[in-house]
Phi, psi and omega in degrees: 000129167257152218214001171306186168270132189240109202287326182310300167348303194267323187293328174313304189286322150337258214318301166321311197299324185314295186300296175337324277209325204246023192205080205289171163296336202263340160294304201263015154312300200298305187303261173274032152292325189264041161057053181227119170324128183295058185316288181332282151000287189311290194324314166295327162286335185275347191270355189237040165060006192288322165333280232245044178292331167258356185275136203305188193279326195307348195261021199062012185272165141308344171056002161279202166226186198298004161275325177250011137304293192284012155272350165277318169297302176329310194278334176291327166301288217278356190247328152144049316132279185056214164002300173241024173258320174295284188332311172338333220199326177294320158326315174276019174250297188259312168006289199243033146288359140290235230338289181330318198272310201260323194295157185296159199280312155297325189267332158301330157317296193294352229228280200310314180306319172244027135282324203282315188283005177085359145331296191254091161316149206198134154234177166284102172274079201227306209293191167185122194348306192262344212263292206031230191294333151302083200272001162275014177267013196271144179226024188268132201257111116281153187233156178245121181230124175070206173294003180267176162238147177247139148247124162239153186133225182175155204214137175244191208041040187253129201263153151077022202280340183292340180286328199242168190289322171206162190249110174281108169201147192297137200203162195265128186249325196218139188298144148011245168348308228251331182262139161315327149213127216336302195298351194245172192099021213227114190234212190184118185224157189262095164217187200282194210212294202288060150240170187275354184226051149237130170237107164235143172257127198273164188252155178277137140218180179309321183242161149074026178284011167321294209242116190273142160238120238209165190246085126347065184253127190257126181245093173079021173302133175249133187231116138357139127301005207268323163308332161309121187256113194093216197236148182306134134118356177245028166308306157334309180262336138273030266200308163301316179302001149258352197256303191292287193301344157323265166326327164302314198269329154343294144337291174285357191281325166291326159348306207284329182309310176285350179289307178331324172299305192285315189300305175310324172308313182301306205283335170295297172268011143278007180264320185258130181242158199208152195049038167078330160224177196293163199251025171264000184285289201323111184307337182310309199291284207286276237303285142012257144342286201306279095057283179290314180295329175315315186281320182290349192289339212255348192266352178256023153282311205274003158307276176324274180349294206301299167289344168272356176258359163241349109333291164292021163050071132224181184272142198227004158345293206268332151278356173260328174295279168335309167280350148302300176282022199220333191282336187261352185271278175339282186315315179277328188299285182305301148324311185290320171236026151313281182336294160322313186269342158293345194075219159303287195333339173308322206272352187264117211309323198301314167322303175080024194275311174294009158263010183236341177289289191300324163296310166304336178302323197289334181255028171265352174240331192242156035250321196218119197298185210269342171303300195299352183283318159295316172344291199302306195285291190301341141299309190275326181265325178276356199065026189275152208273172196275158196244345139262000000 
């Protein structure tokens, strides 16, 4: 790993900032208060190649890799953007690495080329009400009949579903009951939205309302086999090769939030005086802050770590997990005490810190909480015995 200054790096973050630059805290306020997708926002991102940044050139991608998604996502978070301008978009970044690795040579043909151009929406399909992070417990069901697949069930969290055209999601082939080990019967299939026998609802929540997350039910859906990704019953496994860059760009995307945080806080607090001085001389004030640029400075080490190691095909779980959690742990942390250091005024929307309070929190429970994580490092890295 090198740790110079790097020009491909810096021409990325120049060129994001650019775009950003035409898109204030004051944009993405209006965007989610009224719930209204950031087209524009998108559009603009799709026109200067940053989508498909990591999908190869033959696809019409950009050929790079995921250090430098996540350096895109970062500077978008970071321009105060946070969320929800990264939700917009990140998906067609890490998403359709199944489809890449596993999908048929036709349907890669047809799919990557106008994801890569912002064309083709994709949302994600894993979780489901009763299953929530036990994803061999998912009960949403295909049979298989004739050259078809039938799908039935429902998946809650699927951000963006009414905006996109297909869903990569995960489904069950061969029952529970029926397999030897858990992960197997799990299959992944590519399929369309815009049918009568998809019902979405979108769910209220506290954040991040820009960009919608909907409850997803299929009812008696017929999908092409041909839509089948890979081989029946090995979805589980492909599935990983999205979830570690997942985590990654997760990661930087909590990074951006928390610089944002600290930058407004700082800039606050050298403004506002109070006792005759700015109320940034107070150590109460400046620790704190000092303290939040520390942390996030050690989670965008293990950020770095984390993506050169899945760039360089090597194994990187235990640094994309590490680096999830320390990036969400750092980001609410900072958040928290922008929000402090504003006082009353934290809690007033004009500010905009308490949107950056409220988004960072979601990435201390998404894409994977902050528990499963500990799960993970202390079974698989540690050898300790599993507690689930």
């Amino acid at each position: 790993m090198d740790f110079g200054d790097n020009e491909i790096y810096e021409a990325i973050r120049e060129g994001v900032r650019r775009v950003c630059a035409d898109f204030p805290d004051e944009y993405w306020s209006e965007k989610d208060t009224n719930h209204e997708f950031p087209w524009d926002f998108y559009e603009k991102v799709a026109e200067g190649g940053w989508i498909g940044i990591a999908i190869p050139e033959e696809f019409g991608g950009g050929g790079k890799g995921i250090t430098e998604a996540s350096i895109v996502l970062e500077e978008i978070a970071a321009s105060g953007a946070a969320m929800n301008g990264c939700s917009a978009i990140h998906l067609s970044m890490f998403g359709m690495e199944p489809v890449r690795k596993y999908g048929s040579a036709e349907l890669v043909a047809e799919v990557l080329p106008r994801v890569a151009s912002g064309e083709l929406h994709v949302a994600f399909g894993v979780t489901e009400p009763d299953a929530g992070t036990d994803t061999t417990k998912i009960r949403t069901r295909a049979e298989r009949d004739g050259d078809e697949y039938v799908i039935t069930g429902a998946k809650v969290w699927t951000s963006k579903a009414p905006y996109c055209d297909m869903c990569l999601l995960l489904v069950r082939t061969t029952p529970f009951e029926e397999v030897s080990s858990p992960t197997e019967g799990i299959s992944l299939f590519l399929v369309d939205l815009d049918d009568d026998a998809v019902e979405i609802t979108p769910i209220p929540k506290v954040g991040r309302n820009a960009v919608v997350s909907c409850e997803v039910r299929y009812d008696g859906l017929r999908v092409p086999a041909s839509r089948l990704i890979g081989d029946e019953g090995e979805g589980f496994r492909y599935i990983l090769d999205g979830l570690n860059p997942e985590r990654i760009l997760i990661a930087a995307e909590a990074f951006g939030i928390g610089k944002a945080a600290v930058r407004k806080a700082v800039e606050y607090a050298k403004e506002r005086v109070v006792f005759d001085r700015p109320i940034g001389m107070n150590q109460g004030i400046a620790f704190p802050l000092a303290e939040a640029h520390m942390k996030l400075h050690a989670a965008e080490l293990a950020i770095r770590e984390a993506s050169w190691r899945y760039d360089n095909d090597l194994p990187c779980a235990e640094a994309a997990n590490t680096a999830k959690y320390l990036a969400a742990e750092a980001s609410f942390f900072a958040a928290d005490r922008a929000m402090q250091t504003f006082g009353g005024f934290g809690y007033a929307s004009e500010y905009h810190v308490e949107r950056y309070w409220r988004e960072a929190r979601l990435m201390k429970i998404a894409p994977v909480s902050q528990e499963m994580v500990l799960n993970f490092i202390s079974s698989k890295t540690l050898g300790l015995p599993k507690s689930y």
